[in-house]
C-alpha positions as CSV (number, residue, x, y, z in Angstrom):
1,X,49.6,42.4,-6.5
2,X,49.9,43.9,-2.9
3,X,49.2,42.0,-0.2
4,X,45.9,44.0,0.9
5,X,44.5,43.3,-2.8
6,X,45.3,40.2,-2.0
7,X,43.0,40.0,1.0
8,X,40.7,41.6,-0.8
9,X,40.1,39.6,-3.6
10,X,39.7,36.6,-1.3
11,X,36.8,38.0,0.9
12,X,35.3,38.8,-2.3
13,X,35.8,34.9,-2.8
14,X,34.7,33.5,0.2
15,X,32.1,35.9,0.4
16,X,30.7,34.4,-3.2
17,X,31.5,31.1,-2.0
18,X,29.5,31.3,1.5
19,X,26.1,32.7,-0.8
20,X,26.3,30.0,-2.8
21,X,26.2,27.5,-0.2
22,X,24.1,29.1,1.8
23,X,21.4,29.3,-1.3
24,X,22.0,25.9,-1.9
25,X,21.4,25.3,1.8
26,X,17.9,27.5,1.4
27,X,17.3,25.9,-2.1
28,X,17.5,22.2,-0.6
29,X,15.4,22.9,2.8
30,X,12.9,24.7,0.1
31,X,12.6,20.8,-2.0
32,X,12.7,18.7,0.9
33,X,9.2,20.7,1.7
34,X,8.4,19.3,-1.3
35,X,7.0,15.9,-1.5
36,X,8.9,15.6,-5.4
37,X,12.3,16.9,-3.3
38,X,11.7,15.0,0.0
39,X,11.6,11.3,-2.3
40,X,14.5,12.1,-4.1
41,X,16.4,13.1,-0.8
42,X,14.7,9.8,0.6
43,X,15.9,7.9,-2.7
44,X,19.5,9.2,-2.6
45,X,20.0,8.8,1.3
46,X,19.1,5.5,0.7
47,X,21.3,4.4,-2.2
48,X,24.3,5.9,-0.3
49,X,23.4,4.1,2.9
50,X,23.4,0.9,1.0
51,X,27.1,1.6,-0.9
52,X,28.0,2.6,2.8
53,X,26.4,-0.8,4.0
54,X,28.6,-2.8,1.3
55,X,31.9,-1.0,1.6
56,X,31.9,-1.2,5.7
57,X,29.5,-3.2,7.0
58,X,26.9,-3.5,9.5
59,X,27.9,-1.3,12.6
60,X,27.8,-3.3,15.7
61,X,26.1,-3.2,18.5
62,X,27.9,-5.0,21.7
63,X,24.4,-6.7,22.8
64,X,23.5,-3.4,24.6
65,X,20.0,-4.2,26.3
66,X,17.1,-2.0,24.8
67,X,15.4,0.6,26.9
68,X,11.8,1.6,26.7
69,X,9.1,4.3,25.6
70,X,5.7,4.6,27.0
71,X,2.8,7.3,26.9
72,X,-0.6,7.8,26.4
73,X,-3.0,7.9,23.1
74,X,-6.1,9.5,22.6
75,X,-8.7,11.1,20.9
76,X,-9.0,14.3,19.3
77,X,-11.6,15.4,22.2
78,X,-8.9,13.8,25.0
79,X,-10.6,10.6,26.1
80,X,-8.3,7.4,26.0
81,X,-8.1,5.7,22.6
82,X,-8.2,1.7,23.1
83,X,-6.6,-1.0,21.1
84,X,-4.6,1.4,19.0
85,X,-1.2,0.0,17.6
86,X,1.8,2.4,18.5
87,X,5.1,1.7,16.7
88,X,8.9,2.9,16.3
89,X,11.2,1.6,13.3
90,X,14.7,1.0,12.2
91,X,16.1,2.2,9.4
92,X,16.1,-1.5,8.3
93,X,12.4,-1.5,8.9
94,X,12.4,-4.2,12.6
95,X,9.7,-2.9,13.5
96,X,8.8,-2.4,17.5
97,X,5.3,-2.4,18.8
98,X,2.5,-2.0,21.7
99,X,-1.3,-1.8,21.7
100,X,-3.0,0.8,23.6
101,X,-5.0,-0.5,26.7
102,X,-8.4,0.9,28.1
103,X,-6.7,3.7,29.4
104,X,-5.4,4.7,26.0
105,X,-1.6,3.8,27.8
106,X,1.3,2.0,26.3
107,X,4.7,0.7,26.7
108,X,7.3,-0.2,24.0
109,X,9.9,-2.6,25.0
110,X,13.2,-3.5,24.0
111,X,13.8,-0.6,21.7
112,X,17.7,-0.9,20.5
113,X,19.5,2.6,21.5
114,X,18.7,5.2,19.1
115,X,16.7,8.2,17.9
116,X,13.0,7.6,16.7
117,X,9.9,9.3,15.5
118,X,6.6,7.5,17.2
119,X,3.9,6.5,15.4
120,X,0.2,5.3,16.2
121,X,-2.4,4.2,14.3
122,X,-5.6,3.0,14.7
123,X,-8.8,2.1,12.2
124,X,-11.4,4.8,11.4
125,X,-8.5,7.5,12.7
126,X,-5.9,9.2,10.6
127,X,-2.3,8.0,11.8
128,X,-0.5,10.2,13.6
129,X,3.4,11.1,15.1
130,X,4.6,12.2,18.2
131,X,5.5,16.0,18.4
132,X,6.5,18.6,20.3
133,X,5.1,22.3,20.0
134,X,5.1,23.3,16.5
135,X,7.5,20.7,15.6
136,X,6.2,18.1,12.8
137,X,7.9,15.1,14.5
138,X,10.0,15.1,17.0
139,X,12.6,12.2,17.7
140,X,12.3,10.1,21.0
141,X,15.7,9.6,22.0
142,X,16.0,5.6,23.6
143,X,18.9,4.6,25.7
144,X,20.3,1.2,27.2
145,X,18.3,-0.1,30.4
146,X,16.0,3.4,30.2
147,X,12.5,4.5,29.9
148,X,11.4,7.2,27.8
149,X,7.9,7.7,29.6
150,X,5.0,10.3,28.4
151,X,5.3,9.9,25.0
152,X,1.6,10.9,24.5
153,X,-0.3,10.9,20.9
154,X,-3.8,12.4,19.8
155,X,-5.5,10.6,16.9
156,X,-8.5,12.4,14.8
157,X,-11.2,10.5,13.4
158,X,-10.8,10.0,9.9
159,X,-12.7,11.8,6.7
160,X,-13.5,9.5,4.5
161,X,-13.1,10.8,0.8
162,X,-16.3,10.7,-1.0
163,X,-16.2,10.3,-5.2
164,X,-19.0,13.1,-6.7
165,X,-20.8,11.8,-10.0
166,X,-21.8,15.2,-11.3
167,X,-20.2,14.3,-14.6
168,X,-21.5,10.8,-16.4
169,X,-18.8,8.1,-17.1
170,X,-18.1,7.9,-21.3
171,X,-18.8,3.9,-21.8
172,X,-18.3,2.0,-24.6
173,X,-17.7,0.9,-27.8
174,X,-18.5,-3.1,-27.2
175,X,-15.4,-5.2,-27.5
176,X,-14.5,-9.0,-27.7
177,X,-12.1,-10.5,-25.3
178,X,-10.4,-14.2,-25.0
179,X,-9.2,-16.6,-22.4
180,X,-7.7,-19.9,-22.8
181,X,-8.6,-20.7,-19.4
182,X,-10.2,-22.7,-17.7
183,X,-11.0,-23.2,-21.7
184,X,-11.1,-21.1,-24.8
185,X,-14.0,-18.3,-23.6
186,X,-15.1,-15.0,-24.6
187,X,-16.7,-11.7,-22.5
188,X,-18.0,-8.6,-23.4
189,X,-15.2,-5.7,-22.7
190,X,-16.6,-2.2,-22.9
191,X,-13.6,0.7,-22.0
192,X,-15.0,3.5,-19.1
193,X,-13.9,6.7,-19.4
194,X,-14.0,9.6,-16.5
195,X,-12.5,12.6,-14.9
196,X,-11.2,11.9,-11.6
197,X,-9.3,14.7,-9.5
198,X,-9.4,16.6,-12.8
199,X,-7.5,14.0,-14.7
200,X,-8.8,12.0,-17.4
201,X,-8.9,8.1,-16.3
202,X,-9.2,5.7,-19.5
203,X,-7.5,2.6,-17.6
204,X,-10.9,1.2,-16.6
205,X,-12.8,-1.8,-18.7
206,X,-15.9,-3.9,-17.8
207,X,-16.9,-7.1,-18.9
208,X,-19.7,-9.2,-18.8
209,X,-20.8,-13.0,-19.7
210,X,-21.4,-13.9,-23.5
211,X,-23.1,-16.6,-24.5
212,X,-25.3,-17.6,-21.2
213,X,-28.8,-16.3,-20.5
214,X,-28.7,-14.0,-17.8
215,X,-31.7,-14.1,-15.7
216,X,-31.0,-11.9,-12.5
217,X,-28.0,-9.8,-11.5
218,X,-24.7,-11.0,-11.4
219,X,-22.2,-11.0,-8.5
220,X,-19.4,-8.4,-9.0
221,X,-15.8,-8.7,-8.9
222,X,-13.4,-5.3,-8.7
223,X,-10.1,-6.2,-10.3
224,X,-7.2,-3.8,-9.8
225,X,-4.2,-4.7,-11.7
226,X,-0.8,-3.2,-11.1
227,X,-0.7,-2.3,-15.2
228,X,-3.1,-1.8,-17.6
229,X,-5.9,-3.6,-17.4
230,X,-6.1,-5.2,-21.1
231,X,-2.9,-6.8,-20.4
232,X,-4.7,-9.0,-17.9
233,X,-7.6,-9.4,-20.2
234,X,-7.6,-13.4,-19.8
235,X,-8.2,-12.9,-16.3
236,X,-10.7,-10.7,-16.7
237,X,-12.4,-12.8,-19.4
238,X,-12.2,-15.9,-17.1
239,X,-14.0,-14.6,-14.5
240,X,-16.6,-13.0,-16.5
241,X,-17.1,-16.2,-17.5
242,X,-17.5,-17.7,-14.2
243,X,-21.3,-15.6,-13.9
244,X,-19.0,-12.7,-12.9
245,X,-19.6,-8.5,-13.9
246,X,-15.8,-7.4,-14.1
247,X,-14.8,-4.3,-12.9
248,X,-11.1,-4.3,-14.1
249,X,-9.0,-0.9,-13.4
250,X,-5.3,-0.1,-13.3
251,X,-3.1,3.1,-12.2
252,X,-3.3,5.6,-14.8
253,X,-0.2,6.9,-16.0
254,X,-0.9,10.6,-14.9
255,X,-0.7,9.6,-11.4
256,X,2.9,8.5,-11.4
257,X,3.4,6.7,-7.9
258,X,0.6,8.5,-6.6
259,X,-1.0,5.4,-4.7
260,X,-3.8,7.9,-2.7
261,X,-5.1,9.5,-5.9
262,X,-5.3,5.8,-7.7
263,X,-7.4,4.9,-4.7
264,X,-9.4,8.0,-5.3
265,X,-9.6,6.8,-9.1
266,X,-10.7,3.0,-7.9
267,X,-13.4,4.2,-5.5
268,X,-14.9,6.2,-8.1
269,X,-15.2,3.4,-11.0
270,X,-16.8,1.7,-8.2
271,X,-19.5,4.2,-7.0
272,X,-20.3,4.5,-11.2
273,X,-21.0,0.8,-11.3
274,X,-22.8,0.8,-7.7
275,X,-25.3,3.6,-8.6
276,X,-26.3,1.3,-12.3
277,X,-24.5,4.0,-14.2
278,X,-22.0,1.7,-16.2
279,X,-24.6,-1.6,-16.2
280,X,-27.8,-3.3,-15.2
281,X,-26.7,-6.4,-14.5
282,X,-24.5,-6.2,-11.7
283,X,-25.8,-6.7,-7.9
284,X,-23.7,-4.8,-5.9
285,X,-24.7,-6.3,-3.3
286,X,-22.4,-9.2,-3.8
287,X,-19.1,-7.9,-4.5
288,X,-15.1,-8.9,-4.1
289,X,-12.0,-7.2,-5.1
290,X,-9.0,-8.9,-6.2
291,X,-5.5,-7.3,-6.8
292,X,-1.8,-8.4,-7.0
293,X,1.3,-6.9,-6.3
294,X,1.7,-3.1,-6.7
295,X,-2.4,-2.8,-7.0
296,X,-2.6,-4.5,-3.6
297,X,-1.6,-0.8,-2.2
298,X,-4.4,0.7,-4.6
299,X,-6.8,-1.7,-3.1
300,X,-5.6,-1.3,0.4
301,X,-6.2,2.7,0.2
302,X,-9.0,2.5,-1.5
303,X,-10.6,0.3,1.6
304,X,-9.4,2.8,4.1
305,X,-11.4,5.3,2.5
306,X,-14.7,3.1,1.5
307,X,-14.8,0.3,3.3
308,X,-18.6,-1.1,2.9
309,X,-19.9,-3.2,0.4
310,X,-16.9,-5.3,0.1
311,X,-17.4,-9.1,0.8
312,X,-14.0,-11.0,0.0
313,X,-10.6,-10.3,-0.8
314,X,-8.2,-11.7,-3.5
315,X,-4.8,-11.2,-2.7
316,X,-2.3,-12.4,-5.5
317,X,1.8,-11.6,-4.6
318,X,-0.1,-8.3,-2.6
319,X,2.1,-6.8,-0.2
320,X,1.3,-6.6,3.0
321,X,3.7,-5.1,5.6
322,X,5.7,-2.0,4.5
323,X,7.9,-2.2,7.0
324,X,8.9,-5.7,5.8
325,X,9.3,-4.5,2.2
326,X,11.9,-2.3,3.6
327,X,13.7,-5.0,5.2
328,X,13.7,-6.9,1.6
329,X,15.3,-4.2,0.1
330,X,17.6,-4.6,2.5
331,X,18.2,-8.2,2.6
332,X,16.6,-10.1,-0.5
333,X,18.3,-9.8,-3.9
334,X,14.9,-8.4,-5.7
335,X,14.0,-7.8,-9.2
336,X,11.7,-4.6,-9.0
337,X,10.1,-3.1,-12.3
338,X,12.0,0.1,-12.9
339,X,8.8,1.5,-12.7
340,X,8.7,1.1,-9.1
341,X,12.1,0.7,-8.3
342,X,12.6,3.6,-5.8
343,X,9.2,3.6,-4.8
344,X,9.9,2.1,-0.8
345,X,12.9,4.1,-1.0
346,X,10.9,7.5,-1.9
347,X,9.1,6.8,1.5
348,X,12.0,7.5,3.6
349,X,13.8,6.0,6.3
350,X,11.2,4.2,8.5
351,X,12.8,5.5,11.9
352,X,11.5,8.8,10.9
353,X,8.9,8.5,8.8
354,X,7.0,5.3,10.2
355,X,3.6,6.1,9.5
356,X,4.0,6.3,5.7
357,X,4.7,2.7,6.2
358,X,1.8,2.1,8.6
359,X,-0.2,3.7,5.6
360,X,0.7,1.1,3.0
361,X,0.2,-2.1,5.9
362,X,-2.8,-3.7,5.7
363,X,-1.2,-6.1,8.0
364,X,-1.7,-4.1,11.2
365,X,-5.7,-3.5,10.7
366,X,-6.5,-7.4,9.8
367,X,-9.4,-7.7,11.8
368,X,-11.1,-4.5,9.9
369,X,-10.7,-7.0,6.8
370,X,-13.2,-9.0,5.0
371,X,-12.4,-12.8,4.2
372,X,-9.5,-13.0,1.7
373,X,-7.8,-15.5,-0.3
374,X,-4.2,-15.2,0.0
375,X,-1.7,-16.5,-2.7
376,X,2.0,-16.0,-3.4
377,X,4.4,-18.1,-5.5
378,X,7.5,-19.5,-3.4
379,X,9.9,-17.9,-5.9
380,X,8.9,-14.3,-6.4
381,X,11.3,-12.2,-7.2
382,X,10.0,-8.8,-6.5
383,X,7.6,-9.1,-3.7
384,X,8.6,-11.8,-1.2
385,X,6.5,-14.3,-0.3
386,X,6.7,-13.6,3.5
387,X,4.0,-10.5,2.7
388,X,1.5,-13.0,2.2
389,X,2.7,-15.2,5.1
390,X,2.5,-12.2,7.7
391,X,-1.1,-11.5,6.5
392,X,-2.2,-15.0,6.8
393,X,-1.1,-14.7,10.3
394,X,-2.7,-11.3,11.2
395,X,-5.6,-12.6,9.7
396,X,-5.3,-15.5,11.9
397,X,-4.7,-13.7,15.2
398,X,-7.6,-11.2,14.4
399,X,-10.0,-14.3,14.0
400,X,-11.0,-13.5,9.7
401,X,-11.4,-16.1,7.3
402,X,-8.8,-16.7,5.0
403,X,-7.3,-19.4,2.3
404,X,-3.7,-19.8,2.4
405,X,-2.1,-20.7,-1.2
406,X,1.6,-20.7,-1.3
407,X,3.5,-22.7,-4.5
408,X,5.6,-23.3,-7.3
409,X,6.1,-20.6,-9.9
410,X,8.8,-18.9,-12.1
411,X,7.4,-15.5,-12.3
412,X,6.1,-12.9,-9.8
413,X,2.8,-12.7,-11.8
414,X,0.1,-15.0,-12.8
415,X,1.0,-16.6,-16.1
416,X,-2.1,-16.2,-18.1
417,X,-0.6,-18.3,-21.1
418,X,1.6,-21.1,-19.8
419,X,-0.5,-23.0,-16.9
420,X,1.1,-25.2,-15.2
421,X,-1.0,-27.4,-12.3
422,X,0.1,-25.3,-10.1
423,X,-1.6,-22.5,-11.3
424,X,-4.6,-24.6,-12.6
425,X,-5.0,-25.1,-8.8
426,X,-5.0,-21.3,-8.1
427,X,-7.7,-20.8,-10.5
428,X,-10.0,-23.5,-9.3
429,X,-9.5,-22.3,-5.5
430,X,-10.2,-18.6,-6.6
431,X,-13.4,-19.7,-8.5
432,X,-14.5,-21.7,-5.2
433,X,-13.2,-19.1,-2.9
434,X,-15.6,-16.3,-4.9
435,X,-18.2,-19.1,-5.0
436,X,-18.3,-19.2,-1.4
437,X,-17.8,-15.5,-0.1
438,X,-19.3,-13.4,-3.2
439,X,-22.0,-15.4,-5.0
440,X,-23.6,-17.3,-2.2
441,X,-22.5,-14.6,0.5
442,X,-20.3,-16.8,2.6
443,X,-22.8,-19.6,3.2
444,X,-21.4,-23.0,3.0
């Protein structure tokens, strides 16, 4: 072959070569615009900066002092937002943090040298990045001894999502369920169909009292379990017994890890039962909602979008901080449910996605939260009980109520089976605890 065919064939080569890459180029910048492509991206970057993390270590840093960022927030209309929480991240998740003063101004200290996307958020107001132009986010750069100033960020009051009732829930047939504690009792369980978002929901179940007269309305508990919810039927049943109606939901699986749409699912159950379509009996007036683990996020987004009406919080291994469940996956040796696995990862890096994180925090708008009973076992394995120790203290800064229960288990969920005193004393606090903030309203 002559030379010059030679040099031909290999332009044709590197020409075929340099359209594939490009299209794979073009096809990846066309996923990552896709919130499917962009947490499998987020998943993948993060498993190869963990190998990375293994195989060389941590890089260092030489002590280099921190430098600054500062700016402005406001409203939508331009006036000064006050009291609003504005943030940068790691990608460790350490999180660094100022509040907004009555001039809607702020000041970051400390920030380690690096590139970082600016987040604030505020109650009532949709969180919100810093960007430039028509830029999505744009990255702050922080250097040693410096200040960043005129960072400025516009927050828009929030839309709450309202659930429409146009079509009836399906309810029934009657069912039996059993607990064994706080003895061998029976409820009511009747399974609640509806369509929410277009999807049909059948991971809702209410229960109701057997065997006592009931002679006015009874105080409600919401119950939203991070599974189905006739695997926690015993808990259910329990409460029920208590003098409670049971509103017991879980994520269906058509959402996948669609936390937003379960809160859409949860706030519609609710508004059935508050307008007397699913029962009589309940008084909505009086009503707490309890969750654990995964379902603490369901609860948590179902609050941002429907705050009112809710009286107490149970809180059982919930998480709390986002940012600190990245630094666990970092740190602790965790046992996650395949099931949710990836699901921090998915979120992305936290230096430059920070307010997905903000979004699953509860943490950081503890004063907007009613009462809660707080409990976490000393030796879960999958969420860490320093969530429930940084909500105590949020709680306690911001002034709310709470009950503190912290102690001995072997499993990251309630056992339902196997109590131990431990857990004995769990259930008598969370009957008093409901006592006190849901059937008498806090009095006492």
């Amino acid at each position: 072959m002559s030379s010059r065919r030679r040099r031909g064939t290999w332009r044709w080569v590197l020409l075929i070569a340099a359209i594939i890459v490009l299209g794979a180029v073009l096809g990846l910048r066309a996923a990552l615009r896709t919130p499917t492509g962009r947490a499998a991206f987020n998943i993948v970057e993060y498993r190869a900066r963990s190998v990375w993390r293994r195989w060389v270590g941590e890089r260092e840093t030489n002590g280099a002092p921190g430098g600054a960022i500062a700016g402005v927030v406001r409203e939508e209309n331009g006036g000064p937002l006050v009291g609003a929480t504005v943030l940068v991240a790691t990608v460790k998740g350490a999180v660094y943090q100022a509040e907004s003063d009555d001039q809607g101004t702020y000041r970051i200290e400390d920030v380690p040298p690096g590139r970082y996307v600016v987040a604030a958020s505020q109650w009532g107001y949709d969180d919100a990045v810093y960007h430039e132009g028509g830029e999505e986010r744009t990255l702050v750069s922080v250097r040693s001894g410096q200040l960043q100033a005129g960072v400025d960020l516009a927050l828009r009051l929030h839309q709450p999502w309202r659930a429409t009732l146009d079509d009836p829930p399906i309810i029934g047939p009657t069912e039996t369920g059993y607990a064994l504690f706080p003895a061998e009792v029976a409820a009511s369980r009747v399974p609640i169909t509806y369509t929410s978002d277009g999807l049909v929901i059948t991971t809702t179940l209410l229960y109701e009292p057997l065997g006592i007269e009931i002679t006015e309305s009874l105080p409600v508990v919401v119950a939203t379990y991070p599974s189905e919810p006739i695997n926690w039927d015993r808990v259910s049943v329990a409460l029920a017994n208590e003098g409670y109606v049971v509103l017991a939901t879980g994520p269906s699986p058509q959402r996948a890890l669609d936390i937003p749409g379960m809160g859409r699912d949860l706030i519609k159950a609710v508004a059935y039962l508050r307008q007397g379509q699913l029962t009589d009996r309940a008084d909505v007036e009086r009503e707490g909602w309890l969750a654990g683990s995964f379902s603490s996020l369901i609860l948590y987004r179902a609050l941002l979008e429907d705050p009112g009406g809710v009286d107490a919080l149970v809180l059982v291994g919930a998480i709390s901080d986002g940012f600190l469940g990245v630094q666990s996956l970092y740190d602790v040796e965790l046992e996650i449910p395949p099931r949710y696995a990836d699901a921090v990862a998915a979120l992305g890096r936290p230096d430059r996605y920070p307010e997905f994180y903000i979004g699953y925090s509860p943490a950081y708008h503890a004063s907007e939260l009613p009462p809660a009973l707080v409990v976490h076992t000393y030796t879960d394995e999958v969420v860490p009980y320093n969530q429930s120790l940084r909500l105590a203290g949020a709680l306690e800064a911001a002034g709310v109520p709470y009950d503190l229960y912290l102690y001995e288990d072997t499993t990251h969920y309630l056992d339902q089976v196997n109590m131990t005193p431990d857990t004995a004393e769990l259930y008598r606090r969370l009957a008093v605890f409901l006592d006190r903030y849901v059937r008498r309203g806090g009095a006492g």
